[in-house]
BAFI-3210 file (N, C-alpha, C; in Angstrom, 3 decimals, decimal comma, padded with zeros to 6 digits):
// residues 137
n [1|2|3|4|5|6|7|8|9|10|11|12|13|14|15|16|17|18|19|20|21|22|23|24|25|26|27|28|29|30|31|32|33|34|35|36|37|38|39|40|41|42|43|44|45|46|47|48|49|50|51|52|53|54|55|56|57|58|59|60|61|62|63|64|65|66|67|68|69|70|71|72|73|74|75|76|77|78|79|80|81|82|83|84|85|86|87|88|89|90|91|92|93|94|95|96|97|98|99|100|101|102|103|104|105|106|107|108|109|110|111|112|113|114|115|116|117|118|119|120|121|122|123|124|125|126|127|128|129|130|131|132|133|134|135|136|137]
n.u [-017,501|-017,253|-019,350|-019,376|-021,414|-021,812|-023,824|-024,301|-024,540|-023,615|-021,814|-019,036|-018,885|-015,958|-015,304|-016,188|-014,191|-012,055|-012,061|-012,044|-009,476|-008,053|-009,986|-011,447|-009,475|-006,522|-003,991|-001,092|001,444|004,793|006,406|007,682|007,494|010,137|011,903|011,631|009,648|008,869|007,160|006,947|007,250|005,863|003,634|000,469|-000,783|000,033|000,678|-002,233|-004,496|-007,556|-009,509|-013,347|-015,402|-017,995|-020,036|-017,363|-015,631|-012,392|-010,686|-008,549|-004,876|-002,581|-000,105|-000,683|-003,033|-006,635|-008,022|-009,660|-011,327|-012,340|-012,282|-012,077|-011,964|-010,640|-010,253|-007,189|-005,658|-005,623|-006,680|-008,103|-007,787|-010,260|-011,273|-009,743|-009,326|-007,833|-007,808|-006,933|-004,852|-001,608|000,965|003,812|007,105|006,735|007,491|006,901|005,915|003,081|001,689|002,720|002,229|-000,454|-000,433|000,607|-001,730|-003,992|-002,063|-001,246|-002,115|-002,346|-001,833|-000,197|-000,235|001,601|002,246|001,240|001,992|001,135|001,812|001,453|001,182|002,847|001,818|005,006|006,830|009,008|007,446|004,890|004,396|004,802|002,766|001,789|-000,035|-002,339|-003,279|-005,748|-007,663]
n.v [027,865|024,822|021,958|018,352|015,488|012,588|010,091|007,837|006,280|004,249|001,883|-000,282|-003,538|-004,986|-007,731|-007,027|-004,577|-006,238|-008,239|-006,219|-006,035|-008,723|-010,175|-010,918|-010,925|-011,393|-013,642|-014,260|-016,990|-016,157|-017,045|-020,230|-021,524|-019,974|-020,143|-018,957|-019,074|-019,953|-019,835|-022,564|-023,387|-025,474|-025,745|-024,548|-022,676|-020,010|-020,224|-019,665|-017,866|-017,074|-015,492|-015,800|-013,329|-013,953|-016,145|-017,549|-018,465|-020,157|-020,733|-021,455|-022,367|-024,987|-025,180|-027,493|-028,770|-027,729|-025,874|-026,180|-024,789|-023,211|-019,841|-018,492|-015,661|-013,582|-011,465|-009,003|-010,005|-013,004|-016,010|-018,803|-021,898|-024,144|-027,861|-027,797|-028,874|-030,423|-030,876|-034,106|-034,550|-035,559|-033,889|-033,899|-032,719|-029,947|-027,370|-026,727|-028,409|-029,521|-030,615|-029,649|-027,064|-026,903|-027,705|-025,945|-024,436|-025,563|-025,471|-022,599|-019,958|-016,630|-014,042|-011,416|-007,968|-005,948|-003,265|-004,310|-007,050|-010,432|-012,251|-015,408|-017,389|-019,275|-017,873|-016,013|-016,986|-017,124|-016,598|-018,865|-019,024|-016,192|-014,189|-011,930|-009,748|-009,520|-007,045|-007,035|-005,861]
n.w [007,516|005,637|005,772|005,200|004,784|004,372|002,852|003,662|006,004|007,609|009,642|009,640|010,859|012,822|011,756|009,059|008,281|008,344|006,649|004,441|003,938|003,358|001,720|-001,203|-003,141|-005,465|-004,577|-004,919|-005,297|-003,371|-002,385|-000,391|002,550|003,135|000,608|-002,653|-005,293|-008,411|-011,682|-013,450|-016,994|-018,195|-016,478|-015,783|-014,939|-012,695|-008,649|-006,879|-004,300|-003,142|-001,413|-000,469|000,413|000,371|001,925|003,096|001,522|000,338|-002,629|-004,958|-006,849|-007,013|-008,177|-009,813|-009,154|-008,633|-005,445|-002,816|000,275|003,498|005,261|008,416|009,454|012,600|015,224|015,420|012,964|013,148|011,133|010,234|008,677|006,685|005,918|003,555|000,552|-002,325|-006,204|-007,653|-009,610|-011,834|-011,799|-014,356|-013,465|-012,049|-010,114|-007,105|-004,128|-004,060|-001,535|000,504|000,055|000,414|002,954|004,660|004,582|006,944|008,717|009,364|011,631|012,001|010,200|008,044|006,476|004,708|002,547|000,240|000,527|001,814|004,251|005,804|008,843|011,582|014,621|016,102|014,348|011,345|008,515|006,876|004,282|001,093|-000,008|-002,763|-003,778|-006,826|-009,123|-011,234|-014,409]
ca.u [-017,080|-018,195|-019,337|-019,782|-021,957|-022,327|-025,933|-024,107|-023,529|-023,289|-020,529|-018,582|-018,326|-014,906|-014,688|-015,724|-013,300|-010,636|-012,250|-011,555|-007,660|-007,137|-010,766|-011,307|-007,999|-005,663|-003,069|000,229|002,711|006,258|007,967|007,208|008,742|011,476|012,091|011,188|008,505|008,910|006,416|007,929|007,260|004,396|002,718|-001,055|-001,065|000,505|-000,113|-002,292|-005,212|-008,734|-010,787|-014,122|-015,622|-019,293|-019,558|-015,729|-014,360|-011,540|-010,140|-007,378|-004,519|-001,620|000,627|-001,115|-004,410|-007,284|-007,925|-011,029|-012,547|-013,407|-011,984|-012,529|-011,318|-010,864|-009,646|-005,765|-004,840|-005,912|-007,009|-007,706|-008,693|-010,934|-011,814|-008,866|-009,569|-007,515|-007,718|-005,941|-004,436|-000,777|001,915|005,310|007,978|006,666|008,643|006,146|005,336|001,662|001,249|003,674|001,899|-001,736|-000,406|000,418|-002,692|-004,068|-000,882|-001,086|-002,795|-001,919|-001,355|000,379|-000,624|002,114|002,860|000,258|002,103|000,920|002,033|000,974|002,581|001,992|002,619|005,598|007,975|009,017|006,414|004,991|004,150|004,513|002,091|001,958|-001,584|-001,825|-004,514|-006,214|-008,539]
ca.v [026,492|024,072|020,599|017,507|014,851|011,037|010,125|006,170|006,132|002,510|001,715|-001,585|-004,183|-005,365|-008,602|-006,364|-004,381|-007,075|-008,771|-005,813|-006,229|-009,710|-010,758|-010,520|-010,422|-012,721|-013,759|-014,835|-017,262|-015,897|-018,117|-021,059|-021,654|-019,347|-020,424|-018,491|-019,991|-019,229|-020,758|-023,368|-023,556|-026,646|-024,992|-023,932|-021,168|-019,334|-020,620|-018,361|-018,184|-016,126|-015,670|-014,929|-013,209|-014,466|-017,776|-017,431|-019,598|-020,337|-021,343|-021,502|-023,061|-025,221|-025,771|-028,917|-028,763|-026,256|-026,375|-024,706|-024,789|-022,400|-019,256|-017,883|-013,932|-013,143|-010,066|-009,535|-010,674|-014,504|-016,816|-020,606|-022,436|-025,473|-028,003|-027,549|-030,102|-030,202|-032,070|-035,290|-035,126|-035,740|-033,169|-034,141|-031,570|-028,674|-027,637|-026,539|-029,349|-029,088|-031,171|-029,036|-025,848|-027,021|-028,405|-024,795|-023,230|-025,917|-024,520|-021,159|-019,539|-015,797|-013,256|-010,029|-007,336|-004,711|-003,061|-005,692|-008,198|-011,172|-013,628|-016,577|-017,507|-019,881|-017,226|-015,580|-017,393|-017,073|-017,133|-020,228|-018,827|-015,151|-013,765|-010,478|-009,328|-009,105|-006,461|-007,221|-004,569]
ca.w [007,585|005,431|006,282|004,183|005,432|003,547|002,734|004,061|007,703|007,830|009,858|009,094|011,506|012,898|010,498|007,568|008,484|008,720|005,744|003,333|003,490|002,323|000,864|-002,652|-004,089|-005,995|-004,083|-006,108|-004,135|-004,024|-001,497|-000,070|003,682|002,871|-000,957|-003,841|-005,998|-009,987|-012,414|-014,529|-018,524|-018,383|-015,493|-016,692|-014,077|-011,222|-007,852|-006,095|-003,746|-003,208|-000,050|-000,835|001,911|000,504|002,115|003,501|000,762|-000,342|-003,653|-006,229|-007,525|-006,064|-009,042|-010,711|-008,931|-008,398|-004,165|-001,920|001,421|004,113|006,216|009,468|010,564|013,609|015,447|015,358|012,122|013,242|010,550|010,171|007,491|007,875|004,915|002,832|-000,305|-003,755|-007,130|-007,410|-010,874|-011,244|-013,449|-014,009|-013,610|-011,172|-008,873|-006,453|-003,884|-003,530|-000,559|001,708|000,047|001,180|004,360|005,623|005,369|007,920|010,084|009,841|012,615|011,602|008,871|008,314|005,194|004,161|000,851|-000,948|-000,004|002,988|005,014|006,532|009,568|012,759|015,769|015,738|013,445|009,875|007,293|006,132|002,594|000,927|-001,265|-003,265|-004,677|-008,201|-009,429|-012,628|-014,832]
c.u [-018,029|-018,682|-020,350|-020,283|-022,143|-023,559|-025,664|-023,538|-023,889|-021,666|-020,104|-018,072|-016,605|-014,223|-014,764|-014,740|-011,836|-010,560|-011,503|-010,262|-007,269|-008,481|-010,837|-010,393|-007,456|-004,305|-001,911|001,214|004,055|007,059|007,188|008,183|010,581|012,451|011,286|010,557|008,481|008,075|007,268|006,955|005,853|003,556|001,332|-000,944|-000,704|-000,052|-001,030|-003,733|-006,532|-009,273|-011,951|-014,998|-017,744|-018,871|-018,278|-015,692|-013,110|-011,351|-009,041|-006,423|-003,006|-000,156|000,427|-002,712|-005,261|-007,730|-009,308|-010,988|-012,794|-012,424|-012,394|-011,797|-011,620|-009,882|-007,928|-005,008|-005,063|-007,072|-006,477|-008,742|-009,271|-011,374|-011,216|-008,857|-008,968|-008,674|-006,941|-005,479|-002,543|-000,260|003,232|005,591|007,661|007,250|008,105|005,937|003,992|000,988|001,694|002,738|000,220|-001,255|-000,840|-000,727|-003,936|-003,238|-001,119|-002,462|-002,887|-001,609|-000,979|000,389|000,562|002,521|002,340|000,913|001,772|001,582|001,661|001,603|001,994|003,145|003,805|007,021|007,756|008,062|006,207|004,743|003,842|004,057|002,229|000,677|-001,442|-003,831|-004,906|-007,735|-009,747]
c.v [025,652|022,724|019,778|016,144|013,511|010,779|008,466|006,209|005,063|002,291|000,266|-001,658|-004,461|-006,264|-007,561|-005,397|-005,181|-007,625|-008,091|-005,875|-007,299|-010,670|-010,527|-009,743|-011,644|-012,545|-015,022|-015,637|-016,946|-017,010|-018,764|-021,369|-021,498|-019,450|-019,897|-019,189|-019,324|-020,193|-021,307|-023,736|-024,392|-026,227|-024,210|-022,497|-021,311|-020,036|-019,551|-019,035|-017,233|-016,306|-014,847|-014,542|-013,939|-015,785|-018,274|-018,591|-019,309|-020,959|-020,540|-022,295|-023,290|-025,468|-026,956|-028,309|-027,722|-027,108|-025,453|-025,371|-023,495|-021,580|-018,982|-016,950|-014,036|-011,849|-010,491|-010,169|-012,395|-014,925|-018,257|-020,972|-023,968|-026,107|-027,885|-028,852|-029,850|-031,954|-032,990|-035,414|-034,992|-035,234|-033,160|-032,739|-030,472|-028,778|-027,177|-028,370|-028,855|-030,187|-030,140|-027,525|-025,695|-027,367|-026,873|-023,702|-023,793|-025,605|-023,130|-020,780|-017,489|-014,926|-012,144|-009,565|-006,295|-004,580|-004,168|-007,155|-009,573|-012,307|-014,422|-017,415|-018,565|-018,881|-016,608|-015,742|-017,127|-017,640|-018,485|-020,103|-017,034|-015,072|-012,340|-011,067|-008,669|-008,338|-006,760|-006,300|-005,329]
c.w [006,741|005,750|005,387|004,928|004,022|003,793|003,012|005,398|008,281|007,981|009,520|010,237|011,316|012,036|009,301|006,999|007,453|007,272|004,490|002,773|003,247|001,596|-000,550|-003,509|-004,531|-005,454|-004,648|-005,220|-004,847|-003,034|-000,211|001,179|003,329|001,263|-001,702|-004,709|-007,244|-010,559|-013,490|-016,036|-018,674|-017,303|-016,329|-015,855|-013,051|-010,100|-007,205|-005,260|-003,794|-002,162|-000,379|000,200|001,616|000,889|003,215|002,861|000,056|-001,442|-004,396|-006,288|-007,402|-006,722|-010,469|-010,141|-008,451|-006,115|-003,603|-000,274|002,085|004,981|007,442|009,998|011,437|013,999|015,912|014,507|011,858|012,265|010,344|008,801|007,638|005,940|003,789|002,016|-001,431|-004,813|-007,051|-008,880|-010,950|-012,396|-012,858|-014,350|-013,416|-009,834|-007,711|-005,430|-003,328|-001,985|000,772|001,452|000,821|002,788|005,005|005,648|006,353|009,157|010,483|010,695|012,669|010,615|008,653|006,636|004,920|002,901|-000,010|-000,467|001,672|003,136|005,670|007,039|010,984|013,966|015,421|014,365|012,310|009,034|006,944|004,740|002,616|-000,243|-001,588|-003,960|-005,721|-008,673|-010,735|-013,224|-015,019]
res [x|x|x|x|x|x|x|x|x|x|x|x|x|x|x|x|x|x|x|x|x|x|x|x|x|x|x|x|x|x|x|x|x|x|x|x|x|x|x|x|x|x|x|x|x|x|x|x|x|x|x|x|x|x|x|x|x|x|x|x|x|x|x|x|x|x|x|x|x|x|x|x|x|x|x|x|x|x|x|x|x|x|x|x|x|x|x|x|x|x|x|x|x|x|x|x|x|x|x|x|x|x|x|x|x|x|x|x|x|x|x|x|x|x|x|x|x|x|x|x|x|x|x|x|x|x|x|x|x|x|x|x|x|x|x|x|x]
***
């Protein structure tokens, strides 16, 4: 028999755990309380988001404006976000409303990971926003 032993037997706490499945990734919005979200032509860039687990911040980018503040994991999928601040600059003709898209991640209370792609949800009801994680080299 043979037996293979790791020279790292550092186990990972429960958040780091929890952390590894939706921290440090780029998260792409596809649909916004049940509506599909396509980037429109004058759009600088995709909306998407980032949780960085240094710090637990948040940032990225709501349609027009870049946005940050602060996470908090907890066990069960439960996350809140606290501190949620954009830019104030104003672009005609996106079809994104960025007020309704920041609102819900003061709402959501919840999140669910399959096949790359998450949701953010208050309790059991229909998504308040779906993302898909976009890998980059």
């Amino acid at each position: 028999m043979i037996s293979i032993m790791s020279c790292n037997s550092e186990k990972k706490t429960n958040s780091e755990v929890i952390s590894d499945t939706i921290t440090e990734k780029y998260w792409k919005l596809k649909s916004l309380n049940s509506r599909e979200i396509n980037m429109v032509e004058n759009q600088t860039c995709e909306t998407f988001f980032i949780l960085k687990s240094k710090d637990n911040r948040l940032k990225g980018f709501a349609g027009c404006n870049t946005f940050g503040g602060t996470f908090i994991l907890e066990k069960r999928n439960t996350i809140r976000f606290t501190n949620v601040l954009s830019t104030l600059m104003a672009c005609p003709d996106i079809t994104i409303n960025e007020t309704e898209f920041l609102k819900n991640f003061n709402l959501t209370g919840n999140y669910t990971i399959k096949d790359d792609v998450l949701s953010l949800s208050i309790g059991k009801r229909a998504p308040l926003a779906v993302f898909e994680v976009v890998y980059t080299n």
